[in-house]
C-alpha positions in Angstrom: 101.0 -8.8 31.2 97.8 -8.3 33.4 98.1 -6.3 36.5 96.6 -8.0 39.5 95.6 -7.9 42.8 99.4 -8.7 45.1 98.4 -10.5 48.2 97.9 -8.1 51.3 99.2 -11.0 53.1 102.6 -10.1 51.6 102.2 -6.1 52.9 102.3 -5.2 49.0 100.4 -2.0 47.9 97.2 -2.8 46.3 97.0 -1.2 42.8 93.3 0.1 44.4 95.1 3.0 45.8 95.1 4.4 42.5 91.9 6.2 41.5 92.6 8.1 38.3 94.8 8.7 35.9 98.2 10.4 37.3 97.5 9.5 40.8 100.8 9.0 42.4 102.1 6.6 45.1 103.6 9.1 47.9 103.8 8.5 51.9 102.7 10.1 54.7 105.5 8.3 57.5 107.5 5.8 57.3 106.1 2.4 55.9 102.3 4.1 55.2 102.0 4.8 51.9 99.5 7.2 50.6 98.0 8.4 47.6 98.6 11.9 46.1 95.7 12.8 43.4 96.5 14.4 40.1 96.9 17.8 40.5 95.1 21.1 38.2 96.2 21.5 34.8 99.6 23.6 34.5 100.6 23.3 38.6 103.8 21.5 39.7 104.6 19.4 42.6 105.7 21.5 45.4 107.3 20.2 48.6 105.5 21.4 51.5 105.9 19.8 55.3 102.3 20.9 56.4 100.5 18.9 54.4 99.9 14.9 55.0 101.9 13.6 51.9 104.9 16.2 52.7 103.5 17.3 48.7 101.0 19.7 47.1 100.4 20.5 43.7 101.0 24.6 43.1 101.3 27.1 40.4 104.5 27.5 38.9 106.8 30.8 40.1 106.4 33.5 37.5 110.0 34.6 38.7 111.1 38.4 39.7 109.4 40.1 37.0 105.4 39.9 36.2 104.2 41.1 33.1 101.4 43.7 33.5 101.2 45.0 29.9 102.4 44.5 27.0 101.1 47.3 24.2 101.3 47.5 20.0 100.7 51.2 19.0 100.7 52.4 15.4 100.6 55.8 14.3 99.6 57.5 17.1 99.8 61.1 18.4 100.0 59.2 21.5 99.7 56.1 23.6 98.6 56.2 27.3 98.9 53.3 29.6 96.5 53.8 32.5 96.1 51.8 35.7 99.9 49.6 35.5 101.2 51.2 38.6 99.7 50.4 41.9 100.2 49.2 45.6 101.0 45.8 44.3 104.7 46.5 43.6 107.2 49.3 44.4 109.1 49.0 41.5 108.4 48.9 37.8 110.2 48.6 34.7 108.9 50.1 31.7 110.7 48.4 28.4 110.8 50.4 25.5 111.1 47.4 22.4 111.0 49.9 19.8 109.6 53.0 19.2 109.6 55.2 15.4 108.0 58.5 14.6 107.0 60.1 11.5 109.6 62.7 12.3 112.3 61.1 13.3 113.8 64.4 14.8 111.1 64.5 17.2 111.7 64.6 21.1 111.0 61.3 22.8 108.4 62.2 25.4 107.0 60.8 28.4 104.1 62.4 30.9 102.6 60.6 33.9 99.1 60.5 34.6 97.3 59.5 37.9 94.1 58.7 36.7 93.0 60.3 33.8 94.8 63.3 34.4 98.2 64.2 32.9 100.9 65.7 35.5 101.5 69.5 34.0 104.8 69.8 35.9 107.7 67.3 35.5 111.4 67.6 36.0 114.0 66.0 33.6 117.4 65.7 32.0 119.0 63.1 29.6 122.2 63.0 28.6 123.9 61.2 25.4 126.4 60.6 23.4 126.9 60.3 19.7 128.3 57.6 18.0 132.3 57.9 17.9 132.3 61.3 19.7 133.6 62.1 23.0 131.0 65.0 23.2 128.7 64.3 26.2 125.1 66.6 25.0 122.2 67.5 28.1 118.6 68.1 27.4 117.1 69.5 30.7 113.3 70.2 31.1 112.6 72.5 34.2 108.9 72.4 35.4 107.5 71.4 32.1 104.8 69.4 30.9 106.2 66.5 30.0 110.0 64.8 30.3 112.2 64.3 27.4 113.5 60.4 27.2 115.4 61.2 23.8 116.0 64.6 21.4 114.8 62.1 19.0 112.6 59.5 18.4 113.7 57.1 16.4 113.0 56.4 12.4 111.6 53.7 10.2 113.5 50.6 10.4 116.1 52.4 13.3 113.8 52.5 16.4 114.5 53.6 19.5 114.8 51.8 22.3 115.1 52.2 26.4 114.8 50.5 29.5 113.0 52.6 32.1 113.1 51.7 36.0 110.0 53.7 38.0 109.8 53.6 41.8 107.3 55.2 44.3 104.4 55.0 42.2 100.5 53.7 42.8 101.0 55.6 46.4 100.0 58.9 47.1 102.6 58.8 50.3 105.3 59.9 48.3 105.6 63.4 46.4 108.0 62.3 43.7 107.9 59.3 41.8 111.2 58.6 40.2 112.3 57.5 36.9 115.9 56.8 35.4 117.0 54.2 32.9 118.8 53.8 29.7 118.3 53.6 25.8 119.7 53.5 22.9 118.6 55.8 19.7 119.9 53.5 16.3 118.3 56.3 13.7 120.6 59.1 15.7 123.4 56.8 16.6 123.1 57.8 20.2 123.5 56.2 23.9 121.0 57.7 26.5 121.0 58.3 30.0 117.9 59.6 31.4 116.4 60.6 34.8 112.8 62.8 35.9 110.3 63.0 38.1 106.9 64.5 37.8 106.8 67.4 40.3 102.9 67.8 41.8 101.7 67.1 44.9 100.9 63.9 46.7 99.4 61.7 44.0 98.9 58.0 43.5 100.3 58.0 40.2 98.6 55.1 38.3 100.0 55.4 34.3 101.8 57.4 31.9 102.1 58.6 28.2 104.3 58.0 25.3 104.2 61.0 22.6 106.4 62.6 20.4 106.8 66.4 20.2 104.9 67.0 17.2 103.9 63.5 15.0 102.9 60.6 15.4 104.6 57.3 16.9 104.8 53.7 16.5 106.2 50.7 18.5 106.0 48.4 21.3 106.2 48.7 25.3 105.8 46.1 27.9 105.6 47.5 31.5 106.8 44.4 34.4 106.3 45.1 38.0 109.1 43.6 40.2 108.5 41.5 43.3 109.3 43.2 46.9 111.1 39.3 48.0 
């Protein structure tokens, strides 16, 4: 079937509105319509009243969460993660996928950095429990160098994992950054709950860094930074 030209006589929309492919037929008021060109590669069609066509082509919402990072280490004495906090968001989340030492008995630690410059005075305690015990266990760090996430840090094929929530970072307004999440060690059988803060002066605390207390680590960690609406 050919496609031809319907009489304007009739008031029928001329198929010369179209000018390339994915052009769509749209309307600007009632009885007028209008065409709508294709839009960039990957965008969606939005609705938006301000433009002529009541449409606009827009890049898709990326959701609450926007992936900043997302790091492999492997056999490391330690892996930093510099410049993932910042003005941009208030809140972050820090996802521990996995994480395995060479000695599993290791503590888990964590030190934040503003810069390249570790913080030499942090404040923590986790607590946990083991596996089918009652027995609630503290680890508490008082003014020390780094903050202890686990009193282990997990072993070949039984990583550990956590999910880490950070807040007033990437400003130097605020004296004390926070930290506090949750985790699970598989290799100790244990269930963590953990909360510190690094404790010196007013920085803009920009990164931190994964170690273990005396070998070498290996795993994954994504950081997301969380939209303020």
């Amino acid at each position: 079937m050919t496609t031809g030209r319907i009489p304007s006589i009739e008031g029928g929309i001329q198929p010369t509105i179209f000018d390339a492919k994915a052009d769509l037929l749209t309307a600007t008021a009632a009885d007028t319509p209008a065409r709508l060109a294709v839009g960039a590669n990957d965008t969606v069609l939005t609705a938006d009243s301000s433009t002529a066509t009541g449409l606009k082509w827009a890049a898709p919402s990326t959701g609450a969460l926007t992936l900043i990072t997302r790091t492999d280490y492997s056999n490391v004495a330690s892996q930093t993660f510099d410049n993932v906090f910042s003005t941009t968001y208030k809140t972050y989340s820090i996802i521990i996928e996995k994480n395995i030492a060479a000695t599993p008995e290791d503590d888990l630690q964590m030190v934040m950095r503003y810069g390249s410059t570790n913080a030499s005075s942090h404040y923590s305690l986790v607590n946990f429990y083991p596996f089918n015990s009652a027995t609630l266990s503290q680890v508490s760090i008082s003014a020390g160098s780094s903050m202890t996430l686990a009193n282990q840090s997990g072993g070949s094929g039984f990583p550990l994992t956590y999910n880490l929530t950070v807040s007033n970072v990437g400003t130097g307004s605020n004296t004390y950054p926070s930290i506090y999440g949750i985790g699970y060690n598989i290799n100790a059988s244990q269930s963590l709950w953990f909360g510190g803060y690094p404790y010196i002066g007013s920085q803009q605390y920009t990164g931190f860094k994964m170690q273990s207390a005396s070998s070498n680590i290996t795993g994954t960690i994504s950081v997301y930074g969380w939209k303020d609406a």
